[in-house]
N, C-alpha and C positions, 0 to 999 in steps of 0.2 A: 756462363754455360752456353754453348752453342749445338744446336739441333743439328743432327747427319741422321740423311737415310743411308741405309745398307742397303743393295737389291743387287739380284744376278744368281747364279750358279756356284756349285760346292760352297751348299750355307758352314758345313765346318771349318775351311779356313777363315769364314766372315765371321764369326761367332766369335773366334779368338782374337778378330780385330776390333769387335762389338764390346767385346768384355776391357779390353787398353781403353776403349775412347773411355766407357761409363766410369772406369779407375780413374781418368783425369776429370772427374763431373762432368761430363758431355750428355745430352740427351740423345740417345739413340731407337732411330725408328727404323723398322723393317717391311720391305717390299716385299713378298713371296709367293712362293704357291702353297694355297692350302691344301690343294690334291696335287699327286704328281702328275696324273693323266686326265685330260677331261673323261666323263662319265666314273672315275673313282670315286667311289663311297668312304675311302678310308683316308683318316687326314694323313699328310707326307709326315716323314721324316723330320724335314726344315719346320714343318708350323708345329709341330710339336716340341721339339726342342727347342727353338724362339722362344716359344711362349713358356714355357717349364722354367727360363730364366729372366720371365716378367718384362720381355720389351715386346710395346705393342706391333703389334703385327697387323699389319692391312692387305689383304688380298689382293692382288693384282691379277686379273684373267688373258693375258697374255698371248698374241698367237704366234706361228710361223707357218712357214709353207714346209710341209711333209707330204709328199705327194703318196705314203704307203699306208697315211694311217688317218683319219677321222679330216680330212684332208679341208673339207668347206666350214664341216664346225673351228678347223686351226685359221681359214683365212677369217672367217668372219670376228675370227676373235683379236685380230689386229687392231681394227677400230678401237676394239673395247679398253684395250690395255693402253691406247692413249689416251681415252677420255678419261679414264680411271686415275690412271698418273697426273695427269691434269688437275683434276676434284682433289685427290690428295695432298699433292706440291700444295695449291693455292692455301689448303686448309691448315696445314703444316707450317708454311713457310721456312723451309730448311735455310741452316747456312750453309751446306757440303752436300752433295750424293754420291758416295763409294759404291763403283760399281765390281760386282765380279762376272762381268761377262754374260754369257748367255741371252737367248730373245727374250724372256722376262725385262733385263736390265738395260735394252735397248731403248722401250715408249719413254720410261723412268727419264732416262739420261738427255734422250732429244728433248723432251719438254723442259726437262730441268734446265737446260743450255736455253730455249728460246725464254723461258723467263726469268735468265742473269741469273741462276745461281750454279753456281762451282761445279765441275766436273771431275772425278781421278775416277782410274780404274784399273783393276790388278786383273795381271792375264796368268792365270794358271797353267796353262799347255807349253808343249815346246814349237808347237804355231799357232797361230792366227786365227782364230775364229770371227766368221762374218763380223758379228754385231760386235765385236769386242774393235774392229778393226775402222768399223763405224763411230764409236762410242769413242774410239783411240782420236777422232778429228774434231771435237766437240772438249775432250779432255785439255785440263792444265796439266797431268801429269798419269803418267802411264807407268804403271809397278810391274816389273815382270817376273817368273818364280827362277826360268831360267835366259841363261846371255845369251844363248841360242837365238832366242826370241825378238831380241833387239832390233833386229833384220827388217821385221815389219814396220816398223814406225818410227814415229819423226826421233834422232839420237839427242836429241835436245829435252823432249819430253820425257824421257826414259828413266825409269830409276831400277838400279837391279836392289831388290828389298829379298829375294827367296820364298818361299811358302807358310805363311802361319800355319802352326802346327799344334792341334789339342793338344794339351799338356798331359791328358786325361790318358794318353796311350801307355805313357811313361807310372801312370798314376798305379793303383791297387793291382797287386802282380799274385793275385792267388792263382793256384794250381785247379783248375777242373776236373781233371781226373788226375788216378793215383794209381795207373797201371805201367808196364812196363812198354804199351804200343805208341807207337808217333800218331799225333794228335795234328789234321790238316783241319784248317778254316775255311771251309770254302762259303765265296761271297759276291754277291751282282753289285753290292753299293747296298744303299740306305733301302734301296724299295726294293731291293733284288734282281734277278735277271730268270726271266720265264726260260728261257733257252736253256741256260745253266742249272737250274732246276729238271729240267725235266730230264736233260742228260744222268744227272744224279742220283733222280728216285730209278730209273732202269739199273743201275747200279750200286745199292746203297747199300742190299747184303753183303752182296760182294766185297765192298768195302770194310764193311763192318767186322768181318771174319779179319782182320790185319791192323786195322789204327781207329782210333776216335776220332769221332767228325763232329767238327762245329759247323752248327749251318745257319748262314742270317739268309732267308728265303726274300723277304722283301713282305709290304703288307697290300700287294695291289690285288684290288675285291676283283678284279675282271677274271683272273686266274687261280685265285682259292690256294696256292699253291700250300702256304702253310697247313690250309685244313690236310692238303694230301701230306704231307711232310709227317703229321700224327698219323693219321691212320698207317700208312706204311710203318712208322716207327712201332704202331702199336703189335705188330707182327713180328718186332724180329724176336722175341723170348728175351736172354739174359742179356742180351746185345745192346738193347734198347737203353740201358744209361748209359754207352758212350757214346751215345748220339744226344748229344744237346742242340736244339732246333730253337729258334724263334724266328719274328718277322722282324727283328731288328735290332741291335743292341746300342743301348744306352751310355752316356760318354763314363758313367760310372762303373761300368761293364768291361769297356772294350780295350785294358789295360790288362787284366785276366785275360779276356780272349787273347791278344796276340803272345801274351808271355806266354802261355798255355801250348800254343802252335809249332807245331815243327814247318810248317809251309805252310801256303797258301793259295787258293785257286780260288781265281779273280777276273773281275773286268781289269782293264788299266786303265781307269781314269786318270785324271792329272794328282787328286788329291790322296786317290789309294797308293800310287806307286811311289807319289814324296815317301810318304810316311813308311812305305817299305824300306825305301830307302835307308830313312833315318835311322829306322829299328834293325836294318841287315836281316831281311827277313827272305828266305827264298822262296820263288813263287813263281806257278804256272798260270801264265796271262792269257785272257781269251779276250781280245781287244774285238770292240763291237766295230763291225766293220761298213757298218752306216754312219760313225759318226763325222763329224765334220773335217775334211780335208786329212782325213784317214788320221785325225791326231792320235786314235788310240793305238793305233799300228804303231805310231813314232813312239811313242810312251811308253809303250812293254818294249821297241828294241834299245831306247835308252837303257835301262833297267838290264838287260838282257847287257851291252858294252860294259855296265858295271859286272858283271859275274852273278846278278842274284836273279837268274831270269831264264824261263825257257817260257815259246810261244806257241798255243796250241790254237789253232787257225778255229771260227766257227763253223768253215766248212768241215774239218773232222770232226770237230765236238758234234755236229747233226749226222756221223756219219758212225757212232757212235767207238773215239777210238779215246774217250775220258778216261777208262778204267785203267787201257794201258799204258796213256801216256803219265798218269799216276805211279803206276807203278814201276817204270821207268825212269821217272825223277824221282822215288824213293829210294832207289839203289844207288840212284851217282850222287847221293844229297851232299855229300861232302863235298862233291866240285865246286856245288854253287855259293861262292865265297866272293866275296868282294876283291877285285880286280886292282881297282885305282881310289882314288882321294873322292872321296863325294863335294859335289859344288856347295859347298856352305856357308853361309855367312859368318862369324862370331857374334853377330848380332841378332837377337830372335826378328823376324821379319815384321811382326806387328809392330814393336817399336820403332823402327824406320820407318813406317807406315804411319802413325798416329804423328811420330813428328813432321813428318813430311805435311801432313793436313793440318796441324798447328802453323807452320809456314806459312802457308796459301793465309789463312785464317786470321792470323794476325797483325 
């Protein structure tokens, strides 16, 4: 039996690489965040779901430099996410750290290297993110989702493996509603997107008078948004059950939600738009345009060259043009069809990945 930690960003693809290692008896230990934000009350997403499937989980407080937001509480928390990784490596003693990117997975990784144990790390994006790029020089081997990406780093470390993918999307396909309107999912990721909410509640009768709305709002206590998500829902009268709301949905949930959907309106992370992909799902992408080296911009116009894609900028979405660029992709729905061959492996990506760490390992 050999010890790996897991740490970095989109715990869903690492989950499904979590769940291969423990299939071949490996012990598996997790790095994360228990909150997504500093000053949140509500636990994330990733510590929930870790922990629902019994692998412990250590808290890492993590920082980076964000010059927009809680700026000195993020530098001083640099320090802490190395001494942290430090205490924990030592007490641990891992044989592997699987990194997925992100400034969380960054202390993890450099201390891991300075005290000789094993480095891989899978890059999600179709560029480069800083700490991934950092982590990419300390690593024995660098997974990427796409050959795009290769560009970045050393062609000898590289392995192209694809994206692990919850199976869970594929999993229980019940119907949500049972009416004859087109059913959109709109969604920020696991904690939601404040911006995208709010564009939504300004428009949600409106919407409601035309299709059913799935809405995963996200659960961050700073912005309450789910509490407003009820109370507006509690006003629309008979309207009000095709609007199914929560702060999140569960991996035993979100196999309904997407069979349920006629489209989707979305950040573009790396891991929401795989899984578009894989499922042919058409979708209006509102790429956050703070993220790093504009990857979500790249990420919806990949999507967008396949045909399942139209891109609505956040400077419209603030300028409030939601409603109609919905109902403008509801009328051309049929266009948005898949174009070309999607990049896939015939191999699921975690098995490439577990063997690959059996390599080094052995």
């Amino acid at each position: 039996m050999k010890k790996i930690i897991i740490c970095g960003g989109h715990h869903n693809s690492a989950l499904v690489v979590a769940e291969e290692l423990i299939k071949r008896s490996d012990q598996v230990f997790w790095f994360g965040h228990k909150y997504s934000m500093i000053g949140d009350k509500n636990p994330s997403a990733e510590y929930l779901e870790v922990t629902r499937k019994e692998i412990p989980f250590i808290e890492i407080k993590a920082g980076k430099i964000q010059r927009k937001f809680r700026f000195w509480q993020n530098i001083f928390r640099i320090p802490v996410g190395f001494w942290q990784s430090l205490k924990a490596l030592r007490r641990i003693k891992p044989d592997l750290i699987l990194s997925f990117g992100g400034y969380l997975a960054l202390p993890v990784a450099i201390v891991g290297y300075l005290l000789g144990i094993p480095i891989v790390t899978h890059e999600q994006t179709t560029v480069s993110g800083i700490a991934n790029r950092l982590i990419a020089k300390v690593a024995k081997k660098i997974f990427i989702t796409f050959e795009s990406s290769a560009k970045y780093y050393p062609r000898e470390k590289v392995v192209f493996t694809g994206l692990p993918v919850r199976k869970e999307i594929f999993g229980k396909r019940e119907k949500l509603f049972f009416n004859d309107q087109r059913t959109i999912y709109i969604t920020g990721g696991k904690q939601g997107a404040h911006f995208i909410n709010e564009a939504v509640f300004k428009v949600l009768p409106q919407l409601m008078e035309k299709f059913n709305i799935i809405h995963q709002c996200g659960s961050a206590s700073q912005f309450n948004d789910y509490e407003k998500a009820l109370k507006i829902k509690s006003g629309l009268g008979d309207k009000q059950k095709n609007y199914l709301v929560k702060e999140y949905f569960f991996p035993e949930e979100i196999g309904s939600v997407f069979n349920s959907a006629d489209f989707l309106v979305s950040r573009a992370g790396a891991h929401t738009v795989y899984e578009l992909m894989v499922l042919n799902k058409p979708s209006i992408l509102i790429p956050i345009p703070w993220s790093n080296r504009n990857e979500q911009e790249e990420n919806a116009k990949m999507l967008v060259s396949f045909g399942l894609a139209k891109i609505l900028s956040q400077k419209d979405l603030e300028q409030g043009k939601l409603l109609e660029t919905i109902l403008e992709f509801d009328r051309n729905l049929e266009k948005y069809q898949l174009k070309k061959d999607l990049p896939f492996l015939k191999e699921p990506a975690e098995k490439i990945i577990s063997r690959e760490i059996k390599n080094i390992l052995s």
